[in-house]
MIDOSE-1310 file (N, C-alpha, C; in nm, 2 decimals, decimal comma, always signed):
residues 240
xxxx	+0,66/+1,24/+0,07/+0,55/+1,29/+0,16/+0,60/+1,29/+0,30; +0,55/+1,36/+0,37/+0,58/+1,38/+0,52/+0,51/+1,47/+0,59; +0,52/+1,42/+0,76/+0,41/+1,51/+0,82/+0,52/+1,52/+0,95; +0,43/+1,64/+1,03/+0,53/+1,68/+1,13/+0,52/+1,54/+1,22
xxxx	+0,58/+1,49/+1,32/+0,59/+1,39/+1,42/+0,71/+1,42/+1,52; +0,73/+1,36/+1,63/+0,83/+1,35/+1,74/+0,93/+1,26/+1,70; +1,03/+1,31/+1,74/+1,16/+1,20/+1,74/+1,10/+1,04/+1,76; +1,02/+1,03/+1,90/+1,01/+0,89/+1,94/+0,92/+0,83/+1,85
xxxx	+0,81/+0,91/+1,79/+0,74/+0,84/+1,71/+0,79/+0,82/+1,54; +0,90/+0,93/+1,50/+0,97/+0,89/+1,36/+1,06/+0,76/+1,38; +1,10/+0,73/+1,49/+1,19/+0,62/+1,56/+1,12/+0,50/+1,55; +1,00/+0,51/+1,67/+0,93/+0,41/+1,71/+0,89/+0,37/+1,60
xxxx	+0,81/+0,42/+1,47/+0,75/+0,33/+1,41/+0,81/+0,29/+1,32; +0,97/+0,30/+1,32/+1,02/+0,27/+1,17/+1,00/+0,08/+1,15; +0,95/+0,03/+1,23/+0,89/-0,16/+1,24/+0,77/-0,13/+1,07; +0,70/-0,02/+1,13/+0,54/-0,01/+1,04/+0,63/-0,02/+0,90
xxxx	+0,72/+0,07/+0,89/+0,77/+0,10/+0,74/+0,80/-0,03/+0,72; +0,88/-0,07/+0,76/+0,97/-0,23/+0,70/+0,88/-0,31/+0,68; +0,75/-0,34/+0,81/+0,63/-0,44/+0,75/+0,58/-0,42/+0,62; +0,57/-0,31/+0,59/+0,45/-0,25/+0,49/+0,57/-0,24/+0,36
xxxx	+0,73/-0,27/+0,37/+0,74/-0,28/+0,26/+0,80/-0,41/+0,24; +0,79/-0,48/+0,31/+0,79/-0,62/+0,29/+0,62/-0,68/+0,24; +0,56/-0,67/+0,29/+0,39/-0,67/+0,24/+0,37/-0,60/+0,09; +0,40/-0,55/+0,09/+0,38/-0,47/-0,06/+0,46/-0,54/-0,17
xxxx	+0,60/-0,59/-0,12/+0,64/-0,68/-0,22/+0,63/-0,85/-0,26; +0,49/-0,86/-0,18/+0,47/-1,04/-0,19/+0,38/-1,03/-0,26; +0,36/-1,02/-0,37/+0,29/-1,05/-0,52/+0,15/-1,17/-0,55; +0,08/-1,11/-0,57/-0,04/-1,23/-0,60/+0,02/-1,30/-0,73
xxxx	+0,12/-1,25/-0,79/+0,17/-1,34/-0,94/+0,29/-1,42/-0,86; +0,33/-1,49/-0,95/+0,44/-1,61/-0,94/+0,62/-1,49/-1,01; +0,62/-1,44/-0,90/+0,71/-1,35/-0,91/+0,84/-1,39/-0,85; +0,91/-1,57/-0,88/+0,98/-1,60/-0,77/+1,13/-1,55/-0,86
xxxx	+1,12/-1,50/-0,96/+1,25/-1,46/-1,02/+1,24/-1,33/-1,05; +1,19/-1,25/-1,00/+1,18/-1,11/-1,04/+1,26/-0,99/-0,90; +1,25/-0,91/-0,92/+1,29/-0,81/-0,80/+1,25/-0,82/-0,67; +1,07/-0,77/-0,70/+1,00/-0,82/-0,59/+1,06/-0,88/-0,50
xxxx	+1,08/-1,04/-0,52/+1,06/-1,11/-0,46/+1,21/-1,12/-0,42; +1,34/-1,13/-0,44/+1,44/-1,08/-0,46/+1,45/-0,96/-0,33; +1,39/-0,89/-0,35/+1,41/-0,77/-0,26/+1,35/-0,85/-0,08; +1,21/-0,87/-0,09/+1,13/-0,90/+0,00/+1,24/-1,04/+0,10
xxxx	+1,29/-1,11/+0,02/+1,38/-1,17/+0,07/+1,52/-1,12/+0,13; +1,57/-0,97/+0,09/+1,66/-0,92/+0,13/+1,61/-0,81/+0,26; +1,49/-0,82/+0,30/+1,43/-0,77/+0,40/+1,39/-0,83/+0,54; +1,43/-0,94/+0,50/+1,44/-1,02/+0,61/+1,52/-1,01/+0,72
xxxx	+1,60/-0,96/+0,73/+1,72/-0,94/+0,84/+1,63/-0,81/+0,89; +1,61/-0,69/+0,83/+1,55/-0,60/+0,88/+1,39/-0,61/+0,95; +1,31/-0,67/+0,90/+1,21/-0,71/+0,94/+1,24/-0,79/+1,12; +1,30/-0,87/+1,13/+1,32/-0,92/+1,25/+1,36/-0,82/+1,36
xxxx	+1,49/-0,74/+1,29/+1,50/-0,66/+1,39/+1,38/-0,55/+1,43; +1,35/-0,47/+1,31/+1,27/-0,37/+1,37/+1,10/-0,41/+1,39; +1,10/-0,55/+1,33/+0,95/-0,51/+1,39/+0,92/-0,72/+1,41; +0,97/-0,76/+1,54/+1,02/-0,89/+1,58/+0,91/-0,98/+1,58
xxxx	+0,93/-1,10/+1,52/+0,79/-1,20/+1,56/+0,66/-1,16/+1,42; +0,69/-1,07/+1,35/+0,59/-1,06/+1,23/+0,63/-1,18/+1,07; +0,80/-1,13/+1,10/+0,83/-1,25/+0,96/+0,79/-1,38/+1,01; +0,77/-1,43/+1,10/+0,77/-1,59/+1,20/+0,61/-1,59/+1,12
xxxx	+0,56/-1,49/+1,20/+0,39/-1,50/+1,21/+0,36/-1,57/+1,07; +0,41/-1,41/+0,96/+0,37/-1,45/+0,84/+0,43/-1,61/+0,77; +0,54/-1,63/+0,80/+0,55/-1,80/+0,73/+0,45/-1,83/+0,81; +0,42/-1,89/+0,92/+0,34/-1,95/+0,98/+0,21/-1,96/+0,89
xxxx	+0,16/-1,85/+0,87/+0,02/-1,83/+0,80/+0,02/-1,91/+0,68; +0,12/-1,93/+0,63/+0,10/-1,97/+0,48/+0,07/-2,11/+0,51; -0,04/-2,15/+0,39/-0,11/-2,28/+0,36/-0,04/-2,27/+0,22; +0,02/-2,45/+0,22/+0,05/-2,46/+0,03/-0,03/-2,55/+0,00
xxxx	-0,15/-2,47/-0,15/-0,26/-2,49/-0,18/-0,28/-2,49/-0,33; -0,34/-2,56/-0,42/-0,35/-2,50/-0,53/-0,49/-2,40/-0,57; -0,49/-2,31/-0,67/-0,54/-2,20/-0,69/-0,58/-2,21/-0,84; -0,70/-2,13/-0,88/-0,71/-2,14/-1,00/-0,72/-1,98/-1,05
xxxx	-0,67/-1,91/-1,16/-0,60/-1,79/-1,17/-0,63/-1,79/-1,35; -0,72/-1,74/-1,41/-0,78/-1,74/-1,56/-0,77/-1,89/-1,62; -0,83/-1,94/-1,53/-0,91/-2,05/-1,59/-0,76/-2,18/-1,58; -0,67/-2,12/-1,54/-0,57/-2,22/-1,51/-0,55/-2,26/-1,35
xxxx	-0,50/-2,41/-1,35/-0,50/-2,45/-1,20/-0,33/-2,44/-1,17; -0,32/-2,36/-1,10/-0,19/-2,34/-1,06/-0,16/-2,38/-0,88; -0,08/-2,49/-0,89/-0,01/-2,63/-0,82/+0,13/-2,54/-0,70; +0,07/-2,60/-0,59/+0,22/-2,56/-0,47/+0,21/-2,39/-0,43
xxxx	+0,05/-2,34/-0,46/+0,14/-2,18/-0,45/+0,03/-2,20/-0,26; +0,16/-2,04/-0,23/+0,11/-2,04/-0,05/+0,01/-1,91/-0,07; -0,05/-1,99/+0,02/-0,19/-1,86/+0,07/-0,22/-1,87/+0,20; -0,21/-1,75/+0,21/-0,25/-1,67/+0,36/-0,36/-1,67/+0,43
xxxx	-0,44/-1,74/+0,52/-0,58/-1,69/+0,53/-0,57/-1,69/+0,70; -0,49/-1,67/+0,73/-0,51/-1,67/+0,90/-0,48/-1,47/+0,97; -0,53/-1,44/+0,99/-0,52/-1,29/+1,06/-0,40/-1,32/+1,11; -0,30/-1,16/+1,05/-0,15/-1,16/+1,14/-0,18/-1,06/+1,20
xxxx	-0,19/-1,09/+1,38/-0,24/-1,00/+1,48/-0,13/-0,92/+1,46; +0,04/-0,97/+1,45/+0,14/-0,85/+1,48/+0,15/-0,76/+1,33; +0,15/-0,82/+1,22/+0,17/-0,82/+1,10/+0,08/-0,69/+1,07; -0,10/-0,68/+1,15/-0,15/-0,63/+1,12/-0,18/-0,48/+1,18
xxxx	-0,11/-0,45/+1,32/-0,07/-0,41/+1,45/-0,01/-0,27/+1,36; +0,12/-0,33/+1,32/+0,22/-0,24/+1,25/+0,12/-0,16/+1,10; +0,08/-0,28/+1,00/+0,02/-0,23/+0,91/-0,06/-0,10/+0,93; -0,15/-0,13/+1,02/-0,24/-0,02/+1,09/-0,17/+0,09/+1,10
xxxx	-0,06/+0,20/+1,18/+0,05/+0,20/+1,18/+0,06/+0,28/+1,08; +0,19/+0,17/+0,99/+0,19/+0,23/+0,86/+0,03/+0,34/+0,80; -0,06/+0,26/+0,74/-0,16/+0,34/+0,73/-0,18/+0,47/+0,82; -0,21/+0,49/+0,90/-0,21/+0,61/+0,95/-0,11/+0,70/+0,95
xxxx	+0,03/+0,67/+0,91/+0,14/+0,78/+0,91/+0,12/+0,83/+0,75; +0,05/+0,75/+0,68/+0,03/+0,77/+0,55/-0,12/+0,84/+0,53; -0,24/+0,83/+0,62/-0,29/+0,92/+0,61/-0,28/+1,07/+0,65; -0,16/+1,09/+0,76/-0,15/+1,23/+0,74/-0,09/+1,27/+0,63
xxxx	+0,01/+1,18/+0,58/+0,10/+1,24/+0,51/+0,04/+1,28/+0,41; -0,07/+1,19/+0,36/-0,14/+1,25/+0,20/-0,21/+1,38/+0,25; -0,25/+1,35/+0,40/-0,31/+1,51/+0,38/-0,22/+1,63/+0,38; -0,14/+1,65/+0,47/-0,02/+1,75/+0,42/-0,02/+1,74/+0,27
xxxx	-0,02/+1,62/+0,23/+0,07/+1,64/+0,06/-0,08/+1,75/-0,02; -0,12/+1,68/+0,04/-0,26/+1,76/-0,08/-0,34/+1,86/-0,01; -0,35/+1,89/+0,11/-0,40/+2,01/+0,18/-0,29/+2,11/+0,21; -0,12/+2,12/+0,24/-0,02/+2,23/+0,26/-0,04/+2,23/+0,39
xxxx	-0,07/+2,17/+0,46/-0,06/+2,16/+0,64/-0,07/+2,02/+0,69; -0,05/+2,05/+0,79/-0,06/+1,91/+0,89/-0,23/+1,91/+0,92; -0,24/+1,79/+0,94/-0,41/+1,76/+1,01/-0,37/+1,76/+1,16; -0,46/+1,91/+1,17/-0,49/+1,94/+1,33/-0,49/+1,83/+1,44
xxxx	-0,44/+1,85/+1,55/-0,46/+1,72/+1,67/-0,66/+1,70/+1,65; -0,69/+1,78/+1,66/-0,85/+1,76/+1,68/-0,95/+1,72/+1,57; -0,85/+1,67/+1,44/-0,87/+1,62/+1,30/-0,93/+1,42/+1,32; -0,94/+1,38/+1,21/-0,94/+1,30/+1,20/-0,90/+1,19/+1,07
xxxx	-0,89/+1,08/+1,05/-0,85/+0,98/+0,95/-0,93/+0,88/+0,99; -0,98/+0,80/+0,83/-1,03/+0,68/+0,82/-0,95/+0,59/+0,71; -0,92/+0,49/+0,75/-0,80/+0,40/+0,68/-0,87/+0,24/+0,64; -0,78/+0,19/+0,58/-0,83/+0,04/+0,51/-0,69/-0,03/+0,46
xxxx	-0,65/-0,12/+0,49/-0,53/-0,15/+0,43/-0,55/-0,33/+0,38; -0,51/-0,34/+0,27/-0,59/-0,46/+0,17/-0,41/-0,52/+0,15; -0,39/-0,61/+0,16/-0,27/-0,70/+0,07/-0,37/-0,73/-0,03; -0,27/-0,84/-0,07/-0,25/-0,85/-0,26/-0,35/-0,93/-0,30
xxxx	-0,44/-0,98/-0,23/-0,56/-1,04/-0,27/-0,73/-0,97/-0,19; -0,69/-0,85/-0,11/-0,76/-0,85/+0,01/-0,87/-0,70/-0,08; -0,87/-0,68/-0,20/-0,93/-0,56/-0,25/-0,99/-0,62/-0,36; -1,13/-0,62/-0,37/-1,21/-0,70/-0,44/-1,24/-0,55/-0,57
xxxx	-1,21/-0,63/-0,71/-1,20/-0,57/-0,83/-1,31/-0,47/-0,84; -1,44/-0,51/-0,80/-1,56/-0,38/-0,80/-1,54/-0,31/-0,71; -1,52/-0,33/-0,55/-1,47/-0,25/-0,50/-1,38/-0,09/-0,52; -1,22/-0,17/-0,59/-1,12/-0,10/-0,63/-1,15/+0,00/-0,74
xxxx	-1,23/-0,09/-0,82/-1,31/+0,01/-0,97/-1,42/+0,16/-0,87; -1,53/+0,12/-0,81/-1,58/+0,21/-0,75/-1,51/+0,35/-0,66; -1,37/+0,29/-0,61/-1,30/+0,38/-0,52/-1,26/+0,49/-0,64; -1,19/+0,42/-0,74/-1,12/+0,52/-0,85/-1,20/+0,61/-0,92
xxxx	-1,34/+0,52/-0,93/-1,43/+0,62/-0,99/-1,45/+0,73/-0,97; -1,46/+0,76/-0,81/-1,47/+0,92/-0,73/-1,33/+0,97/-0,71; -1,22/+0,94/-0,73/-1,12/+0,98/-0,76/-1,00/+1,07/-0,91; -1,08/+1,13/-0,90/-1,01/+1,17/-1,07/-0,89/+1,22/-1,08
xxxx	-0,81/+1,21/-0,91/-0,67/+1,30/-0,90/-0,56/+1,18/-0,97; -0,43/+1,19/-1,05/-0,36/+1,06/-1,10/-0,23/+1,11/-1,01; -0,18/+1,07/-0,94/-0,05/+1,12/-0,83/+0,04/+1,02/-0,83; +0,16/+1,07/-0,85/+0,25/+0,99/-0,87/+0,41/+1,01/-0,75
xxxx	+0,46/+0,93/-0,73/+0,59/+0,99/-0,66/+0,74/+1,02/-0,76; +0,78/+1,17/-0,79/+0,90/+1,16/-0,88/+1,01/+1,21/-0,80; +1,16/+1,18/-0,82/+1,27/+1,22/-0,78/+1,34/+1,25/-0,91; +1,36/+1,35/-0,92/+1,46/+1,40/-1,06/+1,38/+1,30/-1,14
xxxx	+1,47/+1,22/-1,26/+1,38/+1,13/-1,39/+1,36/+1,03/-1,36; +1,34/+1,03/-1,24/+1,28/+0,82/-1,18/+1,16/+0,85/-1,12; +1,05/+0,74/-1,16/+0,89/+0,77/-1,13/+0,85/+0,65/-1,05; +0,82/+0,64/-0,96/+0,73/+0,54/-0,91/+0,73/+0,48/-0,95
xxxx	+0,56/+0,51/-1,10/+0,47/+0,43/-1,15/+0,57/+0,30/-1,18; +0,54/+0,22/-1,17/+0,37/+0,10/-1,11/+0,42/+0,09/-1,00; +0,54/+0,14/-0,91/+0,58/+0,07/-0,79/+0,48/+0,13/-0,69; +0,49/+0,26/-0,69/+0,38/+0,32/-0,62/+0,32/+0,46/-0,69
xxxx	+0,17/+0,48/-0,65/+0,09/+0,59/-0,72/-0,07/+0,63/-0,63; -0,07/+0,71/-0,64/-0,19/+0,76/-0,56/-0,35/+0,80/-0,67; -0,46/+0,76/-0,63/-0,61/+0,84/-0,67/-0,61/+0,90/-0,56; -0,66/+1,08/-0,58/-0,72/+1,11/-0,45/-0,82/+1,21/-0,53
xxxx	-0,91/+1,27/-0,40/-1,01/+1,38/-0,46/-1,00/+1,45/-0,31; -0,96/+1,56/-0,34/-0,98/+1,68/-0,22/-0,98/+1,78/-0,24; -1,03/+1,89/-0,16/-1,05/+1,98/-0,18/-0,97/+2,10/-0,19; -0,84/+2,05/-0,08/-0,68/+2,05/-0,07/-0,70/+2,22/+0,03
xxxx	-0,82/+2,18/+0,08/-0,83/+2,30/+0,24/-0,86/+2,22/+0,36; -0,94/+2,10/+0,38/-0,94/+2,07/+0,46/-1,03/+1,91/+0,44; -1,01/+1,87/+0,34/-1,04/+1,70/+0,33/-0,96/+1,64/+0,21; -0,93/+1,50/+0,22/-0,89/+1,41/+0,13/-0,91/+1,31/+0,13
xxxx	-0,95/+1,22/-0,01/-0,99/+1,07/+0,02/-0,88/+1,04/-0,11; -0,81/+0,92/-0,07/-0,70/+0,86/-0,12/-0,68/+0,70/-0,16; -0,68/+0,67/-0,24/-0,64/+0,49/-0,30/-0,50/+0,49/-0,31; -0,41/+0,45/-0,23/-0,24/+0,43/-0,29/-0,23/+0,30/-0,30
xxxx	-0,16/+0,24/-0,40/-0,11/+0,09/-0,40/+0,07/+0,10/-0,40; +0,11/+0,04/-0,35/+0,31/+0,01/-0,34/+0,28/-0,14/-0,40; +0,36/-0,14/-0,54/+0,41/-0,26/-0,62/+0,27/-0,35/-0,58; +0,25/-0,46/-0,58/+0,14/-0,54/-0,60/+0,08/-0,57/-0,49
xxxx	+0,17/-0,57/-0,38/+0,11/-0,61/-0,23/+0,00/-0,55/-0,14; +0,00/-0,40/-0,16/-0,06/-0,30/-0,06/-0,13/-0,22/-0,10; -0,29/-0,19/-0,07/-0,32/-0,08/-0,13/-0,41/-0,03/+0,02; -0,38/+0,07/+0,06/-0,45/+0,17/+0,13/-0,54/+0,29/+0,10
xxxx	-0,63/+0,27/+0,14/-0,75/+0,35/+0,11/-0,76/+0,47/+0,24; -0,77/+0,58/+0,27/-0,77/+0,68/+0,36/-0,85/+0,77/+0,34; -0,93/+0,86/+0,42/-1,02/+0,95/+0,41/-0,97/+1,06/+0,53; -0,91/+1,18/+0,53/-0,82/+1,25/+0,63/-0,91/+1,37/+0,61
xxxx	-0,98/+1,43/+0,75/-1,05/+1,55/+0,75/-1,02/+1,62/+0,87; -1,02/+1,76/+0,85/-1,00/+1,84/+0,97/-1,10/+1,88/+1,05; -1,22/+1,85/+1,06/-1,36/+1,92/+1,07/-1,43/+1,78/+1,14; -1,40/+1,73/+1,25/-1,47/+1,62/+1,25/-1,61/+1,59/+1,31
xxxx	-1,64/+1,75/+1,34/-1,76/+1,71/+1,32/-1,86/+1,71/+1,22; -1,84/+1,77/+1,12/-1,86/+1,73/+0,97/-1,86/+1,59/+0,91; -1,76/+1,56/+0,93/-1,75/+1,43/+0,87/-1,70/+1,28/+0,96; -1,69/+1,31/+1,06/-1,68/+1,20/+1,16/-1,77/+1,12/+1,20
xxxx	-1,91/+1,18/+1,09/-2,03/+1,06/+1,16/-2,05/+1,01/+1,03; -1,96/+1,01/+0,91/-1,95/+0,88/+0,80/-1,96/+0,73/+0,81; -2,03/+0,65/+0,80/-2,03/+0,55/+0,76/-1,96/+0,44/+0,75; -1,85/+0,30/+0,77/-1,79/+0,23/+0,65/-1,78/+0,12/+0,70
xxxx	-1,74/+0,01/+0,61/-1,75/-0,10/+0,66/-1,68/-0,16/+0,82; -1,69/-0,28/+0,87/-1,61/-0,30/+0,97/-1,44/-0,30/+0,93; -1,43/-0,33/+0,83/-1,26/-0,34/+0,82/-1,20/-0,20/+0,81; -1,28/-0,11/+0,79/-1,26/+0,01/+0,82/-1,18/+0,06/+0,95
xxxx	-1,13/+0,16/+0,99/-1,08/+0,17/+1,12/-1,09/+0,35/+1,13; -1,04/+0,40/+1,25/-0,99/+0,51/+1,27/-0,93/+0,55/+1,38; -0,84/+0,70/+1,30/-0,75/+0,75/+1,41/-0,71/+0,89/+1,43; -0,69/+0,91/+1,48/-0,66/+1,04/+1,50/-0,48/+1,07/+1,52
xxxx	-0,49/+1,22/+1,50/-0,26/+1,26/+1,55/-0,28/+1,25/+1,71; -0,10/+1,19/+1,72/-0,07/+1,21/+1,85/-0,09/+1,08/+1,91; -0,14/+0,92/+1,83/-0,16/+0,86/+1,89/-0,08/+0,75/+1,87; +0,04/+0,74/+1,75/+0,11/+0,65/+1,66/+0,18/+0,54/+1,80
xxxx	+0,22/+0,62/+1,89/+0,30/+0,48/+1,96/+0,23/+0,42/+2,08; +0,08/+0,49/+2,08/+0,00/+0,36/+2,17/-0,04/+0,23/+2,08; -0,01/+0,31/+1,93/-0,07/+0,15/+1,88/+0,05/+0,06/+1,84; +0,14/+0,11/+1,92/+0,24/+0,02/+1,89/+0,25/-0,15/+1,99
xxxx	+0,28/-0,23/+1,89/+0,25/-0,40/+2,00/+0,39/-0,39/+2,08; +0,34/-0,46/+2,21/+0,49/-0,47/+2,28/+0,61/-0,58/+2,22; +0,72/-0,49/+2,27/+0,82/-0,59/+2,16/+0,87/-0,71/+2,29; +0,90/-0,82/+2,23/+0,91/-0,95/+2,31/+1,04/-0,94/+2,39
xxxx	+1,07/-0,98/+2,52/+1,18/-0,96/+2,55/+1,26/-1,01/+2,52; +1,39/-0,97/+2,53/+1,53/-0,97/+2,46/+1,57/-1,10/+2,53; +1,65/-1,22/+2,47/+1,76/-1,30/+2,55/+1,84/-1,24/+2,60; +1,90/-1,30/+2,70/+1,98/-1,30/+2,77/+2,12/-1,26/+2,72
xxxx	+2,14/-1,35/+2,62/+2,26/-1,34/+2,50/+2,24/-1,28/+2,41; +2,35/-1,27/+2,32/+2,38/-1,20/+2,23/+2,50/-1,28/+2,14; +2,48/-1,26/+1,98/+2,62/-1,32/+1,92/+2,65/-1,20/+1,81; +2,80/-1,15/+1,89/+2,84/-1,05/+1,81/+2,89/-1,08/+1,69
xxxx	+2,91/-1,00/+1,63/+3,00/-0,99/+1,47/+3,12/-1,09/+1,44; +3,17/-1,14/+1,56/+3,23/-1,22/+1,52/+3,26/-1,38/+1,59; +3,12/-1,39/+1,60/+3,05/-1,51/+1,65/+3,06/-1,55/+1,76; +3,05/-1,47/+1,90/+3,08/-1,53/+2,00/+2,96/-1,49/+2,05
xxxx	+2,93/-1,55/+2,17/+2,82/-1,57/+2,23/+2,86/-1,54/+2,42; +2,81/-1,37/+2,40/+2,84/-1,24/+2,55/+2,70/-1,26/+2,59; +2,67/-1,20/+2,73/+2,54/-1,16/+2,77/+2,54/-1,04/+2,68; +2,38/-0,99/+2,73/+2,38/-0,89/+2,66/+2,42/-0,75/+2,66
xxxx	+2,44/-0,77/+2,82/+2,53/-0,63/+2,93/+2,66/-0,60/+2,92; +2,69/-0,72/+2,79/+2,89/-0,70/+2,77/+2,90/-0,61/+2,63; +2,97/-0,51/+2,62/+3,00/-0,46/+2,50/+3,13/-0,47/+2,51; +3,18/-0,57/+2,39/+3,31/-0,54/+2,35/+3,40/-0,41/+2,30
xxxx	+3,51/-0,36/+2,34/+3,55/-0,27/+2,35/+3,57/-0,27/+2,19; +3,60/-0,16/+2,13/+3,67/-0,10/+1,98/+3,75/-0,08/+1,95; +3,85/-0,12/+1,86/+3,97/-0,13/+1,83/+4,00/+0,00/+1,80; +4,14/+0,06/+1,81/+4,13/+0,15/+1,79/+4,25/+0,14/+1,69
């Protein structure tokens, strides 16, 4: 999927992508020997860099608590219940580069600057089962992502219903963590005076890097590649 954007904003927001695929791989199951979790740990170097102060946040947030999970009490697992202001900054973000993109995918154009999108973005506990059943129900589209003979499914998969001229409403989940719900219309004044809950949000194109959080300023130092410790104004020359 893809939608038109500016250099600065394909740049700027590559923080959203890394949050949302580290988010997507922290599993409501006990996934500590699986890929998932495997991977989400190998995303840690990236996450710091491109989107700084979110992986901090998120440990921070975790409470180790026990849980009960089909009638079993399950001992030491971490839960989240504190709002991640940055965590959530970027998520937001993600979500909206994803509601245009489903609309390109399923309407053949970009959503007009004068368009609009409504978004919802749930981690791995944050989408209540009648809820999720009701979304799918008005959904009868089954969308998948394929590259030659490798398929997504279960990693990621789309419900949508549109009309594929000028509205779409969308359910995507990525692996267990993330599921984004989106509603992308060109006609806003048709459908801009919908309804939805508070955790609901909206946005419009053209707006991706005001909602970007300021990044924290940089030390002074730096430790290059081969462990020394320059300001940050020195670049060591290249061997040639």
């Amino acid at each position: 999927m893809e939608f038109a954007t500016c250099k600065a904003c394909n740049n700027g927001t590559r923080g959203a992508d890394t949050v949302a695929a580290f988010m997507a791989r922290i599993s409501p199951h006990d996934v500590r020997n699986d890929w998932r979790w495997a991977e989400a740990l190998e995303l840690r170097r990236a996450l710091k860099i491109d989107a700084p102060g979110v992986y901090e946040e998120f440990v921070n947030s975790l409470e180790k608590t026990s849980i009960v999970r089909n009638g079993v009490i399950i001992r030491g697992a971490f839960v989240s219940n504190t709002p991640m202001g940055l965590g959530n900054r970027y998520l937001d973000i993600f979500a909206s580069k994803f509601a245009m993109a489903i609309y390109r995918h399923a309407c053949g154009k970009a959503l007009p600057l004068n368009g609009e999108f409504v978004y919802g973005v749930f981690l791995n506990a944050g989408l209540r089962q009648e809820d999720y059943e009701l979304l799918l129900s008005i959904m009868p589209i089954n969308d998948r992502l394929a590259q030659g003979e490798f398929v997504s499914d279960p990693q990621f998969s789309i419900r949508m219903n549109t009309d594929r001229r000028g509205i779409v409403i969308s359910l995507a989940h990525f692996n267990d963590g993330l599921h984004i719900f989106s509603l992308s219309y060109a006609d806003k004044d048709l459908y801009g005076r919908l309804q939805f809950p508070e955790q609901y949000k909206r946005g419009q194109p053209g707006h991706l890097l005001e909602m970007l959080p300021p990044r924290p300023p940089q030390p002074p130092f730096k430790i290059d590649p081969s462990g020394l410790l320059l300001p940050r104004s020195i670049r060591r020359p290249r061997r040639r």
